[in-house]
N, C-alpha and C positions, 0 to 999 in steps of 0.2 A: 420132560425131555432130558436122555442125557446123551453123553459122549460129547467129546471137543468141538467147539466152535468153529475149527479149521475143516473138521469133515463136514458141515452142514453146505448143503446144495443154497448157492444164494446169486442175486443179482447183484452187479457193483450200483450206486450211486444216482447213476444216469438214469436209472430204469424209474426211477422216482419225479424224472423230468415234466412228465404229460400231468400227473395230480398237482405238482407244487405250482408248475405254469399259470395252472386255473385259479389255486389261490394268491398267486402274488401278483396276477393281471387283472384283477379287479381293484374296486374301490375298499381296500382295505381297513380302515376309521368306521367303514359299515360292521364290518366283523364287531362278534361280541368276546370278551375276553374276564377271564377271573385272575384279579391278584394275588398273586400266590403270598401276597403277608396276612393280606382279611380276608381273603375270599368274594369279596363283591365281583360282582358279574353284572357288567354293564358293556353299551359299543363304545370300541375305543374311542369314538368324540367323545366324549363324555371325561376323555383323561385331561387334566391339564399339562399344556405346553410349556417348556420352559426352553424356550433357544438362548444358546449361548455360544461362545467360541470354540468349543470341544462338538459341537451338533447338538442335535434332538432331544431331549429328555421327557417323554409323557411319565406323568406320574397318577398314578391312583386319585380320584378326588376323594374318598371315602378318608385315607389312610397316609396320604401325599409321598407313600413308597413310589420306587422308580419300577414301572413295567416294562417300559421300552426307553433303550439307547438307541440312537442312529447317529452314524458320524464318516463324514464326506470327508476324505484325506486328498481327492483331487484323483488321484491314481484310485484308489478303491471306495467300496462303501461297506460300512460294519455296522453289519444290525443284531444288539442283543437282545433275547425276549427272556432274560432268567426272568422279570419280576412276576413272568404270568405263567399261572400253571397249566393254560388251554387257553387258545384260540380257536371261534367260533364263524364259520362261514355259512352261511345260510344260500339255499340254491333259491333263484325266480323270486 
């Protein structure tokens, strides 16, 4: 593909609402995920919890990297997924 970025025909943001809805309205710890430091792919129960005063920190059991931050400020909520290179949702 070429020519700029600015002439391609595209959707803003929103248009992304109805697929993301489906997966962050379920039971999410079902999902299966690979760490992006070893590659293990397991569901994220399987990560250990570490809470602390900063929030959430799941980390890899395999490799005890961090996959996911989550962190409640009162006023917002910030969820990082660097440590995983795919999250996996399974349908039924």
């Amino acid at each position: 593909m070429t020519g700029d970025v600015n002439d391609l025909d595209y959707l803003d943001g929103n248009a992304a609402a109805g697929p993301l809805s489906e997966f962050f309205s379920t039971d999410v710890v079902s999902a299966r995920c690979r760490c992006a430091s070893c590659g293990r792919t397991d569901a994220l129960a399987t990560a250990r919890l570490s809470p602390n005063s900063h929030g959430l920190l799941l980390r890899c059991p395999g490799c005890t990297e961090i996959l996911m931050r989550l962190v409640d400020t009162g006023d917002s909520v910030f969820l990082d997924l660097q440590g995983m290179s795919f999250v996996e949702l399974r349908r039924g």
